[in-house]
C-alpha positions in Angstrom: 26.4 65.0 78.5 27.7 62.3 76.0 31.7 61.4 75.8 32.0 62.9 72.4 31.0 66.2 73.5 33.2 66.5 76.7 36.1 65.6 74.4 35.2 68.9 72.2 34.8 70.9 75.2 38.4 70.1 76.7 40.2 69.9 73.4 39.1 73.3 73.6 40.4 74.4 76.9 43.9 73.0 76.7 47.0 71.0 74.2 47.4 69.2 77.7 44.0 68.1 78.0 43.7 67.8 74.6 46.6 65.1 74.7 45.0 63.8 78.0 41.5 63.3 75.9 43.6 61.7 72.8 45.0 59.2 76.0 41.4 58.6 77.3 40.4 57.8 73.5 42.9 55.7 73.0 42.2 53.8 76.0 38.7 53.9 75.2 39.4 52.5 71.9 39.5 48.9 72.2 36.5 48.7 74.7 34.4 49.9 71.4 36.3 47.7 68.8 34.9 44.9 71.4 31.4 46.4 71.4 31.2 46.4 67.5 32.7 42.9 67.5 30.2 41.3 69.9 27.5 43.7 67.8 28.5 41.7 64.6 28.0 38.5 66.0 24.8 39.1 67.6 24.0 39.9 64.4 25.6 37.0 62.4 24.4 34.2 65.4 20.6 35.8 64.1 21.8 35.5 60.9 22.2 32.0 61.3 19.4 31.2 63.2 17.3 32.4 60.6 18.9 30.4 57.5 19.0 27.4 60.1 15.3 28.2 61.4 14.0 28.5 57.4 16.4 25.2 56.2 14.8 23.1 59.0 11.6 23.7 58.0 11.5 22.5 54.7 11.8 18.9 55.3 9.0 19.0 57.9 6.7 20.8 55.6 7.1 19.2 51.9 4.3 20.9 49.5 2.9 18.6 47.0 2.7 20.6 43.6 -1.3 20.9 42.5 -2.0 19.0 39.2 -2.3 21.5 36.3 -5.5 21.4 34.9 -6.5 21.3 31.0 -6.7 25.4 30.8 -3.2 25.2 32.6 -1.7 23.2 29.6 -1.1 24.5 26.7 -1.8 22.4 23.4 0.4 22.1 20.4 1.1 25.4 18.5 1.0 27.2 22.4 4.1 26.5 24.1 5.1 30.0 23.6 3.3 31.2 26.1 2.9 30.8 29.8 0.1 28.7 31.5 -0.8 32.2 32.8 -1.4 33.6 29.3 -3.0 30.7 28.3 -5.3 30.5 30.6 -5.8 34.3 30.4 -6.7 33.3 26.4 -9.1 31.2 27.5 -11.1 33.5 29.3 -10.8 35.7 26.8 -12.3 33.4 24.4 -9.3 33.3 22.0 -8.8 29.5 23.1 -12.2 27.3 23.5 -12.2 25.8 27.4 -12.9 22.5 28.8 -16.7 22.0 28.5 -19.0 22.9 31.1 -20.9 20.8 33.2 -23.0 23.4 34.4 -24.7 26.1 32.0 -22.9 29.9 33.6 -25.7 31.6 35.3 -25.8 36.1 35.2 -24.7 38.9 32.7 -21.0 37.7 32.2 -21.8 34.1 30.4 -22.1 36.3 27.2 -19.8 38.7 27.9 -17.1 36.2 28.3 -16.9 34.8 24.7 -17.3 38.3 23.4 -15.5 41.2 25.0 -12.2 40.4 23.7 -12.1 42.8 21.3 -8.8 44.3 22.7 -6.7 40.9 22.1 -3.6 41.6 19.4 -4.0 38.1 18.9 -7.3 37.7 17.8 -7.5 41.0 15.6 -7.0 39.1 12.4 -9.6 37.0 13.0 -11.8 40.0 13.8 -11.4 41.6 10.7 -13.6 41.4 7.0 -12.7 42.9 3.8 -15.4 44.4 2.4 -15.3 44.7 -1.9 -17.5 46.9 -4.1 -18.9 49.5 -1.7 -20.5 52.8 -2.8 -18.4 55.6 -3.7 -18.4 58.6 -1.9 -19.2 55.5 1.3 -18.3 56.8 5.3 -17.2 55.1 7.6 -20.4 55.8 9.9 -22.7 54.8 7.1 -20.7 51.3 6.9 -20.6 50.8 10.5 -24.6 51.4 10.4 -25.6 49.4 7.6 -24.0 46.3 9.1 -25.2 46.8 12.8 -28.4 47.1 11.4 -28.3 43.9 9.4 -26.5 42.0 12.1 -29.3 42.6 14.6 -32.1 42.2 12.2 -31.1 38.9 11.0 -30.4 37.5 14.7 -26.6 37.5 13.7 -25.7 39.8 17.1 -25.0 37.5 19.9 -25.2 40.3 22.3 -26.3 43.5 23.1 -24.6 46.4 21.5 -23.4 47.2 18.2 -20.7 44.1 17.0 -19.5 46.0 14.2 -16.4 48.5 16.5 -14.4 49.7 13.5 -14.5 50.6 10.0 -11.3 51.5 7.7 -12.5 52.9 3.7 -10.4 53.0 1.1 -12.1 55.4 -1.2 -9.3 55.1 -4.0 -9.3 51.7 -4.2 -14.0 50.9 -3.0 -13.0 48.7 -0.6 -13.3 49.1 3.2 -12.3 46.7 6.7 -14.5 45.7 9.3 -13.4 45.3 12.4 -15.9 42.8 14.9 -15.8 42.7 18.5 -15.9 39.1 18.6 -14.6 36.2 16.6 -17.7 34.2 15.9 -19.5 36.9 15.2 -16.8 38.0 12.4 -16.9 34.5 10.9 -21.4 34.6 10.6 -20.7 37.9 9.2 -19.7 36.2 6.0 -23.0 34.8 5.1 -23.6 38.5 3.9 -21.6 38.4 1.2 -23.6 39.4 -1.8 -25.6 41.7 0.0 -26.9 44.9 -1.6 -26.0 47.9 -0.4 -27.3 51.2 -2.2 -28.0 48.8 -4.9 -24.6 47.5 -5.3 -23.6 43.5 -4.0 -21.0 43.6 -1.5 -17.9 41.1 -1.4 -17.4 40.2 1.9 -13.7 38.1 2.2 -11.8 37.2 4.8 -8.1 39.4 4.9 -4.8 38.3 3.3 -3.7 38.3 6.8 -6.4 35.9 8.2 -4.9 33.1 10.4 -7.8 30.5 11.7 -7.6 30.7 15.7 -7.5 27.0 17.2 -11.3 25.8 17.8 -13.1 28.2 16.4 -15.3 28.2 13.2 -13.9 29.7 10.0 -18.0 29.6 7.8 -20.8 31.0 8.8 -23.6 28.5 10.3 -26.5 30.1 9.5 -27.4 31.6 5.9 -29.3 35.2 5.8 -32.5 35.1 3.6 -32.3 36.5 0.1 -28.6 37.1 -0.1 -26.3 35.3 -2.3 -23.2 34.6 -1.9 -20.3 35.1 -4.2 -18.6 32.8 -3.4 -19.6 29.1 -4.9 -18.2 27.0 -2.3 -17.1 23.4 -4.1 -19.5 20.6 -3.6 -21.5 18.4 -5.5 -24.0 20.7 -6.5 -21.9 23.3 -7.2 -22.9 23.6 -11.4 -21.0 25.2 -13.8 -22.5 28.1 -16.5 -19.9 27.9 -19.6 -20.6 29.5 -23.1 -22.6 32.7 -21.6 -22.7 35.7 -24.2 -20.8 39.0 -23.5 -23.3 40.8 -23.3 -25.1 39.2 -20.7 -24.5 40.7 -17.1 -24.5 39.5 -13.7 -28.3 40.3 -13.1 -29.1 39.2 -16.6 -27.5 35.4 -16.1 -28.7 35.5 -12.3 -32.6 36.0 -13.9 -32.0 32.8 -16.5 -31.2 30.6 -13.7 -33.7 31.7 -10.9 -36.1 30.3 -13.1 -35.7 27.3 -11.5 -35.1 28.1 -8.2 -33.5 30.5 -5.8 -29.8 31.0 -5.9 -27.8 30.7 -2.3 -24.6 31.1 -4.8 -23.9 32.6 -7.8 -20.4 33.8 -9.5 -19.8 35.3 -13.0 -16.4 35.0 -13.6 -14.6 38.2 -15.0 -11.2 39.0 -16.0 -9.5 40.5 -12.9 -7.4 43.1 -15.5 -10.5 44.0 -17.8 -13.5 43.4 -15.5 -14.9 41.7 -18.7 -16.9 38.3 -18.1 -15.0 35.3 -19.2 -18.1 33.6 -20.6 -18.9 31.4 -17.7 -20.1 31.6 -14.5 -20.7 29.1 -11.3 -23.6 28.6 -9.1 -25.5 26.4 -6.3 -29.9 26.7 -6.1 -30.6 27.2 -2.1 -32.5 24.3 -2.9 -30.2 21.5 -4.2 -32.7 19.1 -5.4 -33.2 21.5 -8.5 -29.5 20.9 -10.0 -30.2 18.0 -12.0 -33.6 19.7 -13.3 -31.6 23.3 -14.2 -28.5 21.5 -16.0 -31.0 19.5 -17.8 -33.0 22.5 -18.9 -30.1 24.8 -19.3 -27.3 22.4 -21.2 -27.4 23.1 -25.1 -29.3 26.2 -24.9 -29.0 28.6 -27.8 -28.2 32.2 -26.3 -27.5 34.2 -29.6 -24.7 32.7 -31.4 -23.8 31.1 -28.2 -24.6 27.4 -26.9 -25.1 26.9 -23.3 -22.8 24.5 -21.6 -24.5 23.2 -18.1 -23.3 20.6 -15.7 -22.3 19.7 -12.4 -18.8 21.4 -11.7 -17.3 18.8 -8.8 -15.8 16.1 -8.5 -18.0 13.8 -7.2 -20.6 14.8 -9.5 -21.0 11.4 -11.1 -22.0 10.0 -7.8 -24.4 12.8 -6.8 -26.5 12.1 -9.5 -26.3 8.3 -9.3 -27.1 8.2 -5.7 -29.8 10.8 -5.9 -31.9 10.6 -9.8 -34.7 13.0 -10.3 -37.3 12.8 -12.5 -37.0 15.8 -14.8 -39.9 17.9 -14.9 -39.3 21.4 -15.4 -42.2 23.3 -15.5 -42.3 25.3 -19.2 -39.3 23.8 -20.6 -39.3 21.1 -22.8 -36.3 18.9 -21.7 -36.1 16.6 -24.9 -35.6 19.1 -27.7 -32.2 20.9 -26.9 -30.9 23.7 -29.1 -31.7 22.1 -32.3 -31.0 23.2 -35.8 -32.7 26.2 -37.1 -36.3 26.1 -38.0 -39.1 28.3 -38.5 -40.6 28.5 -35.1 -39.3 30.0 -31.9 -39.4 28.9 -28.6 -39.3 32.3 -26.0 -38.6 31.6 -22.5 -38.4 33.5 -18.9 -40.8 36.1 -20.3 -43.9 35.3 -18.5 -45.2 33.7 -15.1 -48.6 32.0 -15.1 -49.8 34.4 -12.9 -49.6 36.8 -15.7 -51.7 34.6 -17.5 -54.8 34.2 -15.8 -55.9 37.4 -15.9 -57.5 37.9 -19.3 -56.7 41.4 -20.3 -53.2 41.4 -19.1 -53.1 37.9 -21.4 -54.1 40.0 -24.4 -51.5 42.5 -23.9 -48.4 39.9 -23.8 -50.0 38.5 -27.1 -50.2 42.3 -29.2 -46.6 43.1 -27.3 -44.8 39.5 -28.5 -46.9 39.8 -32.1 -45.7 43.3 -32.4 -42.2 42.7 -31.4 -41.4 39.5 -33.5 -43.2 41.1 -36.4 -39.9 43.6 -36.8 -38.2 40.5 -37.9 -40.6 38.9 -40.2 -44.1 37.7 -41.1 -45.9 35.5 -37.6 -47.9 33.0 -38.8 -49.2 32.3 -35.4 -48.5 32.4 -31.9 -49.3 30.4 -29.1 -49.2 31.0 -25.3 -50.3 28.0 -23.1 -52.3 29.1 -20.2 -53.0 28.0 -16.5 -55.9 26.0 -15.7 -56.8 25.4 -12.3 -56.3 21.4 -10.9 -54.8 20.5 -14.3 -50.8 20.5 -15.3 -50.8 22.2 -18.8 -47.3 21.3 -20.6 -45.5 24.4 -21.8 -46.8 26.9 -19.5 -44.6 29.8 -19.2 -43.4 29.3 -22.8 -43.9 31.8 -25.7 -43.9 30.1 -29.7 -43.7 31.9 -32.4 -44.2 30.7 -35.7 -42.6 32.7 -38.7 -42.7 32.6 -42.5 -39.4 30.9 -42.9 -36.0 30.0 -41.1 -34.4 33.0 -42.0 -36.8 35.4 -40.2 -36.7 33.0 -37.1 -33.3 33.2 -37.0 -33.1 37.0 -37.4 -35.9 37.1 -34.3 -34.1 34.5 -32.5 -30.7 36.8 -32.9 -32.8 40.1 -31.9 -34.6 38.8 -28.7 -32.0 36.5 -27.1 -30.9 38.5 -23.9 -33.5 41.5 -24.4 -35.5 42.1 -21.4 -39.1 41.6 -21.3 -41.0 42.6 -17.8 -37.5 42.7 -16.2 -36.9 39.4 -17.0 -33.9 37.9 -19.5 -35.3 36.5 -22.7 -33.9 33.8 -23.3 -35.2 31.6 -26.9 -34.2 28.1 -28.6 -36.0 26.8 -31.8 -38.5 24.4 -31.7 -39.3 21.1 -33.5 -42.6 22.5 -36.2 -44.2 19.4 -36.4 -44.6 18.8 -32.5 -45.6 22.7 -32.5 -48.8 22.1 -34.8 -49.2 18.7 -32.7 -49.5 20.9 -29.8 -46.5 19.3 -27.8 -45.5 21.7 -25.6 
């Protein structure tokens, strides 16, 4: 039986030995004072021992601090964050790493510069604006569309669908993209100007677009039969000014294929109207064209409207010094410019010399021109110059039309320019008689 119970028991029993059990605890009293005393500096002496056992080690055992590597350091613009962030960033593929000495060898080499499609920081750059879409457009029908034409054109880098998220404005036709990766986002762009149930798509960056360190803000590979919107500025970028109201985008795009494809093409409109401006910019996916279409192009007669067509950059000048062409469009007559008004016509980007072989089809364009012009006045003759095989024949691809007098030219010339003739833009200038009769196409 402990003390403490005893002392219950007889303070039960008795006042006396309740007074003797006071006496005995009183006695008792310092022995436990003592007990506690020596208890605390047991515990203090281990106390000690400890801070003294964990002070004298540190001079014995000095750890040299491990050099931070490069994904350790953060560059300029980074010093916000911790070297644990950073180099969290870096595997994320927000940040590019140190090069590799070794290619990375299983499933998660790809995975690594994609799946970091949950980064806050990176959502701006994983983000398109997308202008001009379809009305009545869902969001599934977006997100399809551009998975589709990401995988078909080799623009996926992974499997999967890159396209995770797609916001429509209906009110407003225009719609976000959201990308899993970066890089993927940025060769996204090289579809802008692609058609989508038959309307071309502007594809921007957003307002809110900030360029992440290291990382490619234009696409690097072009997608086949789309242009662009966007005329980026270069020395072949060529201006269109002096372009007819009336003439729309497809109409002005079908004047200037004729020399080539387009990889770029923009018809400037009045952001408050949606009316063109009159001019418009382009670039040929094949650049050695340019000096060959401004030639061709430059003085035109569209209507009542002369064609102004020239190199739009700076260094312009310099292009053309370093790199001359010899000017041989074929079915355009370089020399003879708009011209004054005369009695004979000149009709261009009607026909293809395809059309022309074939003999019947030939004798249709002739009735259908004859026919047409004849509305205007009286044709005195009409000539057509047509393929021959192994020889270059000037003017094929060229329609002239001689009429009674000037004033019936110039009421054809007024009627045709901009009509459409197999889908294609008419497009005339008058033409120099006597080198007409002399055959000098």
């Amino acid at each position: 039986m402990s003390d403490d119970q005893s002392d219950v028991k007889l303070e039960e029993s008795s006042y006396s030995d309740r007074k003797r059990d006071k006496d005995r605890k009183r006695s008792r009293s310092p022995r436990r004072k003592s007990k506690s005393r020596e208890r605390d500096r047991k515990r203090s002496r281990s106390r000690d021992r400890k801070v003294k056992k964990s002070r004298s080690r540190s001079p014995k055992k000095t750890r040299k601090k491990r050099p931070y590597k490069y994904w350790d350091i953060p560059p300029p613009g980074y010093e916000h964050i911790s070297p644990a962030q950073y180099k969290a960033m870096q595997a994320s593929g927000q940040i590019p790493a140190e090069p590799l000495t070794a290619p990375a060898v299983g499933p998660t080499s790809a995975d690594a510069s994609l799946n970091y499609a949950g980064s806050s920081l990176s959502r701006q750059a994983r983000r398109l604006y997308v202008g001009g879409i379809p009305f009545g457009m869902t969001d599934e029908a977006m997100m399809d569309f551009f998975n589709h034409q990401m995988r078909i054109t080799g623009l996926a880098q992974a499997e999967g669908n890159p396209v995770i998220a797609v916001q429509i404005n209906l009110d407003k036709n225009f719609a976000f993209l959201e990308f899993r990766s970066v890089d993927e986002t940025t060769q996204a762009l090289a579809f802008d100007g692609i058609s989508f149930q038959g309307q071309p798509l502007k594809i921007r960056r957003p307002s809110d677009y900030k360029p992440l360190p290291g990382m490619a803000e234009n696409p690097t590979l072009a997608v086949p039969g789309v242009v662009s919107t966007v005329v980026q500025d270069s020395a072949h970028k060529i201006f269109i000014g002096g372009l007819p109201s009336y003439l729309n985008e497809d109409q002005v795009k079908e004047l200037l294929v004729s020399f080539g494809p387009l990889s770029a093409f923009n018809l400037v409109k009045d952001s408050a109207t949606g009316l063109t401006k009159g001019f418009a910019f382009c670039e040929y996916a094949d650049v050695s064209v340019t000096d060959q279409a401004c030639a061709g192009l430059n003085g035109m007669q569209l209507g009542d409207k002369k064609l102004i067509v020239q190199r739009a950059s700076v260094g312009a000048k310099n292009a053309q010094q370093q790199a001359p062409v010899q000017l041989q469009v074929p079915g355009l007559n370089l020399n003879q410019g708009a011209g004054p008004a005369t009695e004979v016509l000149c009709l261009m980007n009607m026909i293809t010399p395809e059309e022309l072989v074939d003999e019947e089809e030939y004798e249709d364009i002739v009735e259908d021109v004859k026919e047409e012009c004849g509305k205007y006045g009286i044709v005195m003759s009409l000539e057509i110059p047509r393929p021959i095989k192994g020889v270059e024949v000037p003017g094929v691809g060229k329609i002239f039309v001689e009429f009674n007098s000037i004033i019936e030219c110039q009421k054809a010339q007024a009627a045709l320019t901009g009509r459409k003739f197999s889908n294609r833009v008419v497009v005339t200038s008058y033409y120099d008689p006597d080198r007409y009769h002399r055959r000098e196409f």
